[in-house]
N, C-alpha and C positions, 0 to 999 in steps of 0.2 A: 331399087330406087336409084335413080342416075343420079352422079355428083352436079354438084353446083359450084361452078367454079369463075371466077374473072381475074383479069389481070388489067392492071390500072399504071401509066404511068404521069407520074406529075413533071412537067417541066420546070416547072420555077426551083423546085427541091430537088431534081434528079434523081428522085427515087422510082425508082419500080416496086411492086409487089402481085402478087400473084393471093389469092384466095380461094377456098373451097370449102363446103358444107357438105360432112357425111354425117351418114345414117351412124347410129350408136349400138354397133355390133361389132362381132370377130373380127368380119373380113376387114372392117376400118384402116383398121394398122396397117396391113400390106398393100390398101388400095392410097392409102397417106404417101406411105416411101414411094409405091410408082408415079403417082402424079407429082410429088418433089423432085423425085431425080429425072421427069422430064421435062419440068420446069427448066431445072439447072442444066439442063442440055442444051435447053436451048438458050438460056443467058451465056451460054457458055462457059458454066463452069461445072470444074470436073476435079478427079484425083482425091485428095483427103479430105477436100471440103467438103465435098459431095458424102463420102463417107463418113464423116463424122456427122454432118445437117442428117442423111438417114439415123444413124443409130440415136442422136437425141428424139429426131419427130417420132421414132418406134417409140420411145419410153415412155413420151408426153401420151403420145395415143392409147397405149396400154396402161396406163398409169387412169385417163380419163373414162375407156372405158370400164376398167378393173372398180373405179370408187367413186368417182361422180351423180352425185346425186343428181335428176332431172325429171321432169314432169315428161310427160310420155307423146313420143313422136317428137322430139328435141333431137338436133345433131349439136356435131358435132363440129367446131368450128378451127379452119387451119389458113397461119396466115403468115405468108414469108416477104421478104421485103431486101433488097440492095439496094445500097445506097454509099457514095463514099469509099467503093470499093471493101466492102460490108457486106454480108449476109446477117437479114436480122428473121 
């Protein structure tokens, strides 16, 4: 199943965010962290942020798929945002 993904930016707020919809399996996790840390490549940012934004969306992801309850063909839903010189 291909991801679903968009990136949306608001002028009046100066926010960016970026989003994606995966399938609610294994490989989630590690297809989360690569689509985040290409995300933040190209926002341009890098170094510990980048590393610390990976190791929380691993936990979220693995934590979601591990005990999330859901009706069946549900994903799973990831959504990052800067703003204010912020990663949210």
């Amino acid at each position: 199943m291909p991801d679903k993904g968009t990136q949306h930016t608001s002028e009046c707020t100066g926010m960016t965010e970026a989003q994606w919809r995966l399938p609610h399996g294994p490989r989630s996790a590690g297809r989360a962290r690569a689509l985040l840390r290409a995300q933040l490549t190209e926002w341009k940012i890098d170094g510990e942020v980048t590393d610390n934004a990976e190791l929380l969306l691993a936990e979220l992801m693995s934590n979601a798929i591990r005990h999330a309850r859901r009706p069946a063909g549900r994903e799973i839903g990831v959504r990052i945002a800067r703003y204010d010189g912020r990663l949210r």
